[in-house]
PDB file of N, CA, C and O in Angstrom:
ATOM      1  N   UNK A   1     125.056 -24.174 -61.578  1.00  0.00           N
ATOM      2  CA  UNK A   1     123.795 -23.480 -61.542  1.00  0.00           C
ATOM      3  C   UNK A   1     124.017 -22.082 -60.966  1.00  0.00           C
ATOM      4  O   UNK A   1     124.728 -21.906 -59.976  1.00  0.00           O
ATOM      5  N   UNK A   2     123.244 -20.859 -61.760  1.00  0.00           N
ATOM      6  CA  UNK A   2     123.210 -19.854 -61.236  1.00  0.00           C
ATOM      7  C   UNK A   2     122.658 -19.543 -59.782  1.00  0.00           C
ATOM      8  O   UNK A   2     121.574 -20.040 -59.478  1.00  0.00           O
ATOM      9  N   UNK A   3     123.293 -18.800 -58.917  1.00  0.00           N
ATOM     10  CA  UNK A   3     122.485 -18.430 -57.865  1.00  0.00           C
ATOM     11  C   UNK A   3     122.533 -17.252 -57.772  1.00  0.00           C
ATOM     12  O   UNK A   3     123.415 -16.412 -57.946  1.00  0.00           O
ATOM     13  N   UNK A   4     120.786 -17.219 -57.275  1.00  0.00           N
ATOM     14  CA  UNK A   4     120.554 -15.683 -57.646  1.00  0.00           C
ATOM     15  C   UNK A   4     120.541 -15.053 -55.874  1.00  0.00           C
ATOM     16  O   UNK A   4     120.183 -15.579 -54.820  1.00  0.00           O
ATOM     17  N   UNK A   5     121.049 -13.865 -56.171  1.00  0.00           N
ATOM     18  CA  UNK A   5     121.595 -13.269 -55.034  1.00  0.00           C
ATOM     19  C   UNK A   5     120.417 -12.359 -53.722  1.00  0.00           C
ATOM     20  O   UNK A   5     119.903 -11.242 -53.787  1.00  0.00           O
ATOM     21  N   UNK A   6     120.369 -13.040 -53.029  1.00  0.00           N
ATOM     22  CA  UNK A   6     119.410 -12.486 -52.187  1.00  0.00           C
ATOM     23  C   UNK A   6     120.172 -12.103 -50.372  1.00  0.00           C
ATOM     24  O   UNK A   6     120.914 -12.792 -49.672  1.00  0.00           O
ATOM     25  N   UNK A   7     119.645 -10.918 -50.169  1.00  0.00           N
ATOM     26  CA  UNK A   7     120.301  -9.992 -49.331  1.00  0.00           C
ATOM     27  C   UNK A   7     119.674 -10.324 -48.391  1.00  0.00           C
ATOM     28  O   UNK A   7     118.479 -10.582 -48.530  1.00  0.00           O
ATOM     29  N   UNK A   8     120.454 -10.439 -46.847  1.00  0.00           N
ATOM     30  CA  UNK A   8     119.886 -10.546 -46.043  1.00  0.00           C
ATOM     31  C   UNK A   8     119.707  -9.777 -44.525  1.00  0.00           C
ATOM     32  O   UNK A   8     119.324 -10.080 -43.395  1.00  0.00           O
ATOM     33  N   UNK A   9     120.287  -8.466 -45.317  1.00  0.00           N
ATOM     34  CA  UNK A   9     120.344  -7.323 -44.346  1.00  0.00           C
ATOM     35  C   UNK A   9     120.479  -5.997 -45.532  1.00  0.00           C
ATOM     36  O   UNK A   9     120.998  -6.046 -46.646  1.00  0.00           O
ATOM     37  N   UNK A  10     119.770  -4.754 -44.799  1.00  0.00           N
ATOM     38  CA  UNK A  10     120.050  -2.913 -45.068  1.00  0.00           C
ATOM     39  C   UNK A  10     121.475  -3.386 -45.900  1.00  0.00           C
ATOM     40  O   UNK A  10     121.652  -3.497 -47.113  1.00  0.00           O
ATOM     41  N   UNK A  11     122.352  -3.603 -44.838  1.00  0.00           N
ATOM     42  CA  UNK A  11     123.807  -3.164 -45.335  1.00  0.00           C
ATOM     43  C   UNK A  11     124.368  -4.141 -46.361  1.00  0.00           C
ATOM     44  O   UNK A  11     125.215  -3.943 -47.232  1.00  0.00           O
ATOM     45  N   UNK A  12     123.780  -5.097 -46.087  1.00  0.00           N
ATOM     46  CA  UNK A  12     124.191  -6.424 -47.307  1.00  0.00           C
ATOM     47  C   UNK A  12     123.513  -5.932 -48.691  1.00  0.00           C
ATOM     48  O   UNK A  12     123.672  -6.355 -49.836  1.00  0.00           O
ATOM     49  N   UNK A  13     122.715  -4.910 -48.196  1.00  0.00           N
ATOM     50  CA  UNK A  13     121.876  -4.850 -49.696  1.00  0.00           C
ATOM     51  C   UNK A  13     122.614  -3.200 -50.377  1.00  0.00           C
ATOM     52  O   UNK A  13     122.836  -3.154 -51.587  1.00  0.00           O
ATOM     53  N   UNK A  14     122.850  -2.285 -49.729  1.00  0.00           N
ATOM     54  CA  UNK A  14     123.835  -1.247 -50.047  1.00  0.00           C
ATOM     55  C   UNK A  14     125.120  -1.457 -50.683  1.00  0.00           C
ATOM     56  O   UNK A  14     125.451  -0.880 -51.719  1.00  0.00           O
ATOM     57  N   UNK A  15     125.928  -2.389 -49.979  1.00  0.00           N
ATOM     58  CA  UNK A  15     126.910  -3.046 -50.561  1.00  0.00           C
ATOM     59  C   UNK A  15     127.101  -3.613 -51.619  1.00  0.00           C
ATOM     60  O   UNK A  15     128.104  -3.587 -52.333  1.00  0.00           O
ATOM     61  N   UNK A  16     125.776  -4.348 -51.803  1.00  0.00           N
ATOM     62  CA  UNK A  16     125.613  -5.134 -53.314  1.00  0.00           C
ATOM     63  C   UNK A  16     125.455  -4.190 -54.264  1.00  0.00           C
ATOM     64  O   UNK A  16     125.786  -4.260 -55.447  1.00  0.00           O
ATOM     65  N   UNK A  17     124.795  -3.069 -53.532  1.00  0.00           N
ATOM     66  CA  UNK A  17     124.193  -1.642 -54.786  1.00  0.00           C
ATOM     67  C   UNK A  17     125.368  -1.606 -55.361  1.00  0.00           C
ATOM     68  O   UNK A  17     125.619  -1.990 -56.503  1.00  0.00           O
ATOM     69  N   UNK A  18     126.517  -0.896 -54.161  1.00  0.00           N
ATOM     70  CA  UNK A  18     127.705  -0.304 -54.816  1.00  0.00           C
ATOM     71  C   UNK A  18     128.282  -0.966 -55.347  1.00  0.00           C
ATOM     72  O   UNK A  18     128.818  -0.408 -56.305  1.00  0.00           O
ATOM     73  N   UNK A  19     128.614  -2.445 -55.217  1.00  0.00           N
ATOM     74  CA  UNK A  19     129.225  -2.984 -55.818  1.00  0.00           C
ATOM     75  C   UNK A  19     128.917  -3.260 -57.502  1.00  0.00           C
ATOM     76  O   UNK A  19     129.687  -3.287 -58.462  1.00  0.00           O
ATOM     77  N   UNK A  20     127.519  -3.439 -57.403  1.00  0.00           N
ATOM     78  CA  UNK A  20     127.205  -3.534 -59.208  1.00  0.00           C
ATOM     79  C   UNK A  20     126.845  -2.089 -59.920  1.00  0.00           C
ATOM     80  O   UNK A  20     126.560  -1.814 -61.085  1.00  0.00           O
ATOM     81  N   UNK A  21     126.999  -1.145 -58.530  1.00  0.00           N
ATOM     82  CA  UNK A  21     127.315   0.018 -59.793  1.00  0.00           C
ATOM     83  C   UNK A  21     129.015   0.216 -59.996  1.00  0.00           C
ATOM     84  O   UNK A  21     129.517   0.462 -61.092  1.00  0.00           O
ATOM     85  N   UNK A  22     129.615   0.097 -59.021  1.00  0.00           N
ATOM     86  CA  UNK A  22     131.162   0.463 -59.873  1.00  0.00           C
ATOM     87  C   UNK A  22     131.570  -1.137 -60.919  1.00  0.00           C
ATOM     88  O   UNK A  22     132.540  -1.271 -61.666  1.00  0.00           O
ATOM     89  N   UNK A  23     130.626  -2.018 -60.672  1.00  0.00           N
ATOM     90  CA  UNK A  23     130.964  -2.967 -62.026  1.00  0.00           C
ATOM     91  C   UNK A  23     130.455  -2.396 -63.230  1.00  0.00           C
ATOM     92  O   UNK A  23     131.046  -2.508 -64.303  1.00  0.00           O
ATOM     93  N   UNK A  24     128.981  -1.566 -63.033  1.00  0.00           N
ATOM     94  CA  UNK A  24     128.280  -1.324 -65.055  1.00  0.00           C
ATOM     95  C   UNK A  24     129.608  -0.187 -64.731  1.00  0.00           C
ATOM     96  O   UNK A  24     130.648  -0.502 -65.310  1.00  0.00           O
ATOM     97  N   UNK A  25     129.676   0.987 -63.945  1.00  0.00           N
ATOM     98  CA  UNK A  25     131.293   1.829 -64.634  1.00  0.00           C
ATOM     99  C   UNK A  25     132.296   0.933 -65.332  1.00  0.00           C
ATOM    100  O   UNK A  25     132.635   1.035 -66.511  1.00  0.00           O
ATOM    101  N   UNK A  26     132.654   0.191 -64.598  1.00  0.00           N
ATOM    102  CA  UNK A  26     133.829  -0.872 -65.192  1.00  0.00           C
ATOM    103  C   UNK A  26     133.454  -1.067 -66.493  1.00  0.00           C
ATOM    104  O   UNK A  26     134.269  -1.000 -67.413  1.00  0.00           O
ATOM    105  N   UNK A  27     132.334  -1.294 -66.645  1.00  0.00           N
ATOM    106  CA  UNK A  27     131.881  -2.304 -67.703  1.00  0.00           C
ATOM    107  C   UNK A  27     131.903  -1.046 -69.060  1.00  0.00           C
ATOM    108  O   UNK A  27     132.453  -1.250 -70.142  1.00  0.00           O
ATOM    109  N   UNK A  28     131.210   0.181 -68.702  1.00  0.00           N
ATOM    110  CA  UNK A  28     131.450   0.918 -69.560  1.00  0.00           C
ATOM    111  C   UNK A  28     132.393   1.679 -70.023  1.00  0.00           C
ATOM    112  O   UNK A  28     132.457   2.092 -71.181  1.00  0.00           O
ATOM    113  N   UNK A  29     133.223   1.917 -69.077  1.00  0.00           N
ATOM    114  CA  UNK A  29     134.924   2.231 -69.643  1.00  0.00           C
ATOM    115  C   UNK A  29     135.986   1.366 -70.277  1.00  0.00           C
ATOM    116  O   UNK A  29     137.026   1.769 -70.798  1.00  0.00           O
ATOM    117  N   UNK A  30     135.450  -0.260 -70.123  1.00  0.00           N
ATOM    118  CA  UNK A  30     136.181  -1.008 -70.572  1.00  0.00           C
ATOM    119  C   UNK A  30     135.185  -1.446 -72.313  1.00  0.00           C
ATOM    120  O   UNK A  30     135.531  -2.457 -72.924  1.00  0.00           O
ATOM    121  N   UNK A  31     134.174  -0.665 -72.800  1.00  0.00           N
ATOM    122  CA  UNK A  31     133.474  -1.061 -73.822  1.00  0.00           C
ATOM    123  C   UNK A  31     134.011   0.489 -74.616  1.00  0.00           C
ATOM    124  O   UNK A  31     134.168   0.550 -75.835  1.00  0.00           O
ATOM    125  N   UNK A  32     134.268   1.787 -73.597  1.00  0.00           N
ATOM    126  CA  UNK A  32     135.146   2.614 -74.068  1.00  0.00           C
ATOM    127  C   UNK A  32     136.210   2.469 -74.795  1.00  0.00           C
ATOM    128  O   UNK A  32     136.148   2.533 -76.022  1.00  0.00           O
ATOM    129  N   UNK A  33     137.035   2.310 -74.315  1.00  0.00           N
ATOM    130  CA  UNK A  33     138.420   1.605 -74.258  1.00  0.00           C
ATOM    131  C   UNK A  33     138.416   0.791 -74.967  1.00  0.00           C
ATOM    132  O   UNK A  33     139.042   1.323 -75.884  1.00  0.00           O
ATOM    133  N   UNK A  34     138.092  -0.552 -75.435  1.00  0.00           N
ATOM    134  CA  UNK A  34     137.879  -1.376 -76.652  1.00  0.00           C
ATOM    135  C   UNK A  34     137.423  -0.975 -78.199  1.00  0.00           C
ATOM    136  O   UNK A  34     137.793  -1.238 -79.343  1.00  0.00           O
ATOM    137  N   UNK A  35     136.672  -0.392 -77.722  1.00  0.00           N
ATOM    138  CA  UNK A  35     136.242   0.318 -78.978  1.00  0.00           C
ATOM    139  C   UNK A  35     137.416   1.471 -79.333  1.00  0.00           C
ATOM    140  O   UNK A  35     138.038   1.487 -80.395  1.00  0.00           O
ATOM    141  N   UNK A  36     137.587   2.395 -78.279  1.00  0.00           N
ATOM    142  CA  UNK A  36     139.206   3.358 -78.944  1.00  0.00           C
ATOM    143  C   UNK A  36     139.826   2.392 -79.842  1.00  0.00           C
ATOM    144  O   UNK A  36     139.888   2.464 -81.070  1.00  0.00           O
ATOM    145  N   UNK A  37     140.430   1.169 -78.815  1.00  0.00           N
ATOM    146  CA  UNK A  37     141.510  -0.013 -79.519  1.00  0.00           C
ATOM    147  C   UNK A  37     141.152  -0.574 -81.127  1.00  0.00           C
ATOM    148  O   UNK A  37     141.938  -0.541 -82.074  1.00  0.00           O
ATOM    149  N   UNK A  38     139.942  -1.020 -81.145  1.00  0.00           N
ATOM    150  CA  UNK A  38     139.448  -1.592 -82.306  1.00  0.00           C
ATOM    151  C   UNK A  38     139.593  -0.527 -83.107  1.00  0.00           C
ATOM    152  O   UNK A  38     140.370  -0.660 -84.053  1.00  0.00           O
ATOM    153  N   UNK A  39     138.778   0.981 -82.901  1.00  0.00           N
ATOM    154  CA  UNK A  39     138.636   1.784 -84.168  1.00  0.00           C
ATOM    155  C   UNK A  39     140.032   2.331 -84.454  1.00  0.00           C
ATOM    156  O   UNK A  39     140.497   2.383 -85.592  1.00  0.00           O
ATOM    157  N   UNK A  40     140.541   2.651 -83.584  1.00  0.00           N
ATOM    158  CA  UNK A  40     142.096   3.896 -84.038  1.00  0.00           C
ATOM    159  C   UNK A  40     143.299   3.154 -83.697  1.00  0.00           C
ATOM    160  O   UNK A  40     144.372   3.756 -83.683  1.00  0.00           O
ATOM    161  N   UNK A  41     143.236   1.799 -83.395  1.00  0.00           N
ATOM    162  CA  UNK A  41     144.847   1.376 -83.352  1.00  0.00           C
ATOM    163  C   UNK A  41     145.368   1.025 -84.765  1.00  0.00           C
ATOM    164  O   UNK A  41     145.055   1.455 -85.876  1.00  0.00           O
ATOM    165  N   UNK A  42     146.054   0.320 -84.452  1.00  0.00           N
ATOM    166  CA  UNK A  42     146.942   0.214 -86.155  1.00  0.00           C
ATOM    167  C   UNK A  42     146.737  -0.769 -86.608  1.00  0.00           C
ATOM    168  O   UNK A  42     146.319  -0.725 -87.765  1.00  0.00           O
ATOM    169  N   UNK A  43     146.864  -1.772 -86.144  1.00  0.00           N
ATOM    170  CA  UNK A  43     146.877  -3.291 -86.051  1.00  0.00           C
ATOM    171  C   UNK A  43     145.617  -3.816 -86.122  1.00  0.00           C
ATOM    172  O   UNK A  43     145.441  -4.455 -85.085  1.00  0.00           O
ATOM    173  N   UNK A  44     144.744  -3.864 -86.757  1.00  0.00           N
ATOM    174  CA  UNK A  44     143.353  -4.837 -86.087  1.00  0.00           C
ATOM    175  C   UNK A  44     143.486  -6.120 -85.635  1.00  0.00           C
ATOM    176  O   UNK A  44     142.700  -6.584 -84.808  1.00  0.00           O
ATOM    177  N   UNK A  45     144.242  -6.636 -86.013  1.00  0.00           N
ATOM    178  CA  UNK A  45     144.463  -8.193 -85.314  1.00  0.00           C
ATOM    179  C   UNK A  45     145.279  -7.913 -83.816  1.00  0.00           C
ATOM    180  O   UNK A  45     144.881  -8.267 -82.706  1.00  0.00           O
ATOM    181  N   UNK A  46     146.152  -7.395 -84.041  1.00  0.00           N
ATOM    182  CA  UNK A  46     146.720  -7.520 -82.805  1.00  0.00           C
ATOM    183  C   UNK A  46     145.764  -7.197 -81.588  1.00  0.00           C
ATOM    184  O   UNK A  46     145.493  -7.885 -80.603  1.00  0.00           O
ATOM    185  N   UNK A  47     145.159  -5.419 -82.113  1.00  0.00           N
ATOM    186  CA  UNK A  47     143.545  -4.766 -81.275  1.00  0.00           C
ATOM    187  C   UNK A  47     142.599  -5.866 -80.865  1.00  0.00           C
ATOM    188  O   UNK A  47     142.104  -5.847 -79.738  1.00  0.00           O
ATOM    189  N   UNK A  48     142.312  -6.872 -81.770  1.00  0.00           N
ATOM    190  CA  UNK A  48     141.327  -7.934 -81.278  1.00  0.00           C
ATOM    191  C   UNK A  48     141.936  -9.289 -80.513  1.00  0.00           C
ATOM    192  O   UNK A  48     141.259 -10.158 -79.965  1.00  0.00           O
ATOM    193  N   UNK A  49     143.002  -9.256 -80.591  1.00  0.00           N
ATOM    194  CA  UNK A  49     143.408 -10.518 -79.452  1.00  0.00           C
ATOM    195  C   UNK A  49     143.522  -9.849 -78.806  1.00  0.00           C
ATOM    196  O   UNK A  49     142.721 -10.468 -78.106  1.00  0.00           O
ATOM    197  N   UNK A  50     143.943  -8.450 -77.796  1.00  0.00           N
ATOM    198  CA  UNK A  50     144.008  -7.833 -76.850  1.00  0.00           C
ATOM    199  C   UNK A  50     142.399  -7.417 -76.568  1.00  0.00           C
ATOM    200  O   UNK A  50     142.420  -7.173 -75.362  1.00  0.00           O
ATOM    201  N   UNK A  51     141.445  -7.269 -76.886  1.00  0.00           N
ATOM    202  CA  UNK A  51     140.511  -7.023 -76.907  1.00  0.00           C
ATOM    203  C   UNK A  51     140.230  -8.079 -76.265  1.00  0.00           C
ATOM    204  O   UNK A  51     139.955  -7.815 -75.095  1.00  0.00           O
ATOM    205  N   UNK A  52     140.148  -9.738 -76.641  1.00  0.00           N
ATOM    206  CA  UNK A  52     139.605 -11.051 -76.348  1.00  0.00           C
ATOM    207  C   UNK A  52     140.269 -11.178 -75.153  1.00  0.00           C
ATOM    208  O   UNK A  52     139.630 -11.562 -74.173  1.00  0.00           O
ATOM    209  N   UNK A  53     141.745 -10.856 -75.037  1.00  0.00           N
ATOM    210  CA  UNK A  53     142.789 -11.480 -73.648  1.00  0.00           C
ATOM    211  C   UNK A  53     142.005 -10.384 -72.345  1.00  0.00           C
ATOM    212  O   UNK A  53     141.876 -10.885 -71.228  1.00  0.00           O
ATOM    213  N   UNK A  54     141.545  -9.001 -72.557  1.00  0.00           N
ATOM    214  CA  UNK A  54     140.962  -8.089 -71.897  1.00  0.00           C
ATOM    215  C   UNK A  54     139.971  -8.513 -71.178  1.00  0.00           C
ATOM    216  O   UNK A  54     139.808  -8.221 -69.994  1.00  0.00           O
ATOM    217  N   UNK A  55     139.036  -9.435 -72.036  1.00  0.00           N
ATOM    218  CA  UNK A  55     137.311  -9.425 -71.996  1.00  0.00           C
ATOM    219  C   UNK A  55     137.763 -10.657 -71.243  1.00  0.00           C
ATOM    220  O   UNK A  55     137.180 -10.551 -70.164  1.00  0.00           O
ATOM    221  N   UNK A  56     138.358 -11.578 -71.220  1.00  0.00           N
ATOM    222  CA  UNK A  56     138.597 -12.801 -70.917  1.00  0.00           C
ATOM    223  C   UNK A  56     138.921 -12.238 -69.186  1.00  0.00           C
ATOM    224  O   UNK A  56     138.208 -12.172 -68.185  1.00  0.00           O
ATOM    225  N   UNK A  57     140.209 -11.936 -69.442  1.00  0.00           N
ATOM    226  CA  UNK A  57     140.669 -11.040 -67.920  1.00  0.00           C
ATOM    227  C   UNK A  57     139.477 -10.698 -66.880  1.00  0.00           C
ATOM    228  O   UNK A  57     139.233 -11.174 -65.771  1.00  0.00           O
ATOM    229  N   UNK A  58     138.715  -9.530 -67.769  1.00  0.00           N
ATOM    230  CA  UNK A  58     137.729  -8.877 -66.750  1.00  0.00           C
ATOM    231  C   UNK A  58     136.631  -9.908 -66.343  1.00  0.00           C
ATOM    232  O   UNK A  58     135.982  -9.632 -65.334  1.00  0.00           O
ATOM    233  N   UNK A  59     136.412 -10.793 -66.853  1.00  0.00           N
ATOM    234  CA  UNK A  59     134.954 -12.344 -66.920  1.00  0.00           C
ATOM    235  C   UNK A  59     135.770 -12.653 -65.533  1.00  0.00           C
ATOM    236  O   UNK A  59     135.300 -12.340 -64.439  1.00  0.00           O
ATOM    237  N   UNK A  60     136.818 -13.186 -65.660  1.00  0.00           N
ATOM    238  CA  UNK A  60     137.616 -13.293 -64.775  1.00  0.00           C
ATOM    239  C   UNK A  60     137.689 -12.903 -63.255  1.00  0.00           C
ATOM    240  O   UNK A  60     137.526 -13.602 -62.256  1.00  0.00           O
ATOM    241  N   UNK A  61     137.947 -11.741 -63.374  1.00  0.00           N
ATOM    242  CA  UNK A  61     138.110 -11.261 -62.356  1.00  0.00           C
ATOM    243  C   UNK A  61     136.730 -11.041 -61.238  1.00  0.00           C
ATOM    244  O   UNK A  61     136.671 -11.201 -60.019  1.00  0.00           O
ATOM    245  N   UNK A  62     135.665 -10.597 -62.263  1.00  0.00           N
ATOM    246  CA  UNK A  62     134.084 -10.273 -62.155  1.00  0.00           C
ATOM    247  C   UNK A  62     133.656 -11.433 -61.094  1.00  0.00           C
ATOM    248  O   UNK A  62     133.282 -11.308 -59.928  1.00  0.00           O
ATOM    249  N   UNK A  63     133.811 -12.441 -61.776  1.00  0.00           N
ATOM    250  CA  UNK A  63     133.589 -14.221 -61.103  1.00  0.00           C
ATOM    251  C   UNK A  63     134.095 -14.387 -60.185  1.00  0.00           C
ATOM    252  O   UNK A  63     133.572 -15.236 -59.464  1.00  0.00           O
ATOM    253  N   UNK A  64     135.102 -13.853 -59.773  1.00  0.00           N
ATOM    254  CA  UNK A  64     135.807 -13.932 -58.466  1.00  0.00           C
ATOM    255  C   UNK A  64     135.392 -12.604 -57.496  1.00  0.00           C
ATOM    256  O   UNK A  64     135.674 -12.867 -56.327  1.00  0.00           O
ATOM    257  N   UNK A  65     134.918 -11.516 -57.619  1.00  0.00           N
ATOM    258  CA  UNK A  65     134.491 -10.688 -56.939  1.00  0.00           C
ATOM    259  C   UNK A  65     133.281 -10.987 -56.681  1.00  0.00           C
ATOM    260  O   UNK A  65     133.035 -10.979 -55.475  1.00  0.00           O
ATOM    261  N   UNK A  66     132.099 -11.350 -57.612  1.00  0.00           N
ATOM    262  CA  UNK A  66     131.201 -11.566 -57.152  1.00  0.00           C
ATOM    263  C   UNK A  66     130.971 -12.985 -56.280  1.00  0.00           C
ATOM    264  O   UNK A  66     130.068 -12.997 -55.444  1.00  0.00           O
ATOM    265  N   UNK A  67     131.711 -14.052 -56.464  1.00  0.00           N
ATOM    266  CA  UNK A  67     131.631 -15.215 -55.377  1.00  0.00           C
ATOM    267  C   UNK A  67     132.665 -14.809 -53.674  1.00  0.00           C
ATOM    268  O   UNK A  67     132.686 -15.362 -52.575  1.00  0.00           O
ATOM    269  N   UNK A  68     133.235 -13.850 -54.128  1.00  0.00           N
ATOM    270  CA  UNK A  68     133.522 -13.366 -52.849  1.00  0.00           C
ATOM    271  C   UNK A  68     132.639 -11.695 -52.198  1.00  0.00           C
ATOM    272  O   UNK A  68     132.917 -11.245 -51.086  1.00  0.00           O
ATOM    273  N   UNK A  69     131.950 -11.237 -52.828  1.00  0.00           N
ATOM    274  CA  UNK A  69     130.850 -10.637 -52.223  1.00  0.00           C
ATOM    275  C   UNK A  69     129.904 -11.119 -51.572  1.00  0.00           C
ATOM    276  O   UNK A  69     129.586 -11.015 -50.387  1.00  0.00           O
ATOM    277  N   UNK A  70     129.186 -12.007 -52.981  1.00  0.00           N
ATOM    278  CA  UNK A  70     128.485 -13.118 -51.852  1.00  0.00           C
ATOM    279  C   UNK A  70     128.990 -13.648 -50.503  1.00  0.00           C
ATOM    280  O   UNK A  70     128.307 -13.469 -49.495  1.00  0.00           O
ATOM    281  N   UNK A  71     130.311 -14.375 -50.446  1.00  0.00           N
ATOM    282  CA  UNK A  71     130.768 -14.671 -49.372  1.00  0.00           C
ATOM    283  C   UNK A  71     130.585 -13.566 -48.008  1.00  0.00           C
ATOM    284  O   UNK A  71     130.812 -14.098 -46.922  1.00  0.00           O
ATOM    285  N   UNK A  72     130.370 -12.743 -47.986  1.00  0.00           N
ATOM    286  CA  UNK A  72     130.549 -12.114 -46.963  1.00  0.00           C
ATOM    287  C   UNK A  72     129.442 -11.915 -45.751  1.00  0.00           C
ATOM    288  O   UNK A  72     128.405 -11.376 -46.137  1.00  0.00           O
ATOM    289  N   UNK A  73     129.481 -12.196 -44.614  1.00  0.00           N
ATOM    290  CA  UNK A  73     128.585 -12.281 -43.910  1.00  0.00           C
ATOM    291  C   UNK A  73     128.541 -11.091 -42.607  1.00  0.00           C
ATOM    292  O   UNK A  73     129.431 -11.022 -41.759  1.00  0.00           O
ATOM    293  N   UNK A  74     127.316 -10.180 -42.639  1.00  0.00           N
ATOM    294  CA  UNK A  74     127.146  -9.306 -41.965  1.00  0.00           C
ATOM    295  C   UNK A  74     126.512  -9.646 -40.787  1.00  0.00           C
ATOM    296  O   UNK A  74     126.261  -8.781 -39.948  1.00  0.00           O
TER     297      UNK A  74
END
């Protein structure tokens, strides 16, 4: 089950700001960047399993930053 994230301090709630704004950056340099790959590489197959192993990666990583943000207690 999702849990939805509720702040329980000023600074717990600043933190969360910054944190989900340098994720939509992430998010939009890596929709950059995919799209370069897809339109101008050579390969389209190869471009789209690197594309999938990418998107997979970053889900990844996201899930683990955000259950350890949450974790943190001010």
């Amino acid at each position: 089950m999702l849990t939805i994230y509720q702040p329980s301090s000023l600074i717990h709630t600043i933190v969360a700001l910054m944190f989900y704004i340098l994720m939509a950056g992430f998010a939009i340099y890596s929709f950059l960047a995919l799209y370069a790959l897809n339109r101008f590489g050579r390969s389209k197959l190869l471009s789209a399993a690197v594309s999938l192993l990418y998107l997979i990666i970053a889900a990844s990583l996201f899930a683990a930053a955000q259950s350890n943000l949450n974790s943190i207690k001010f």
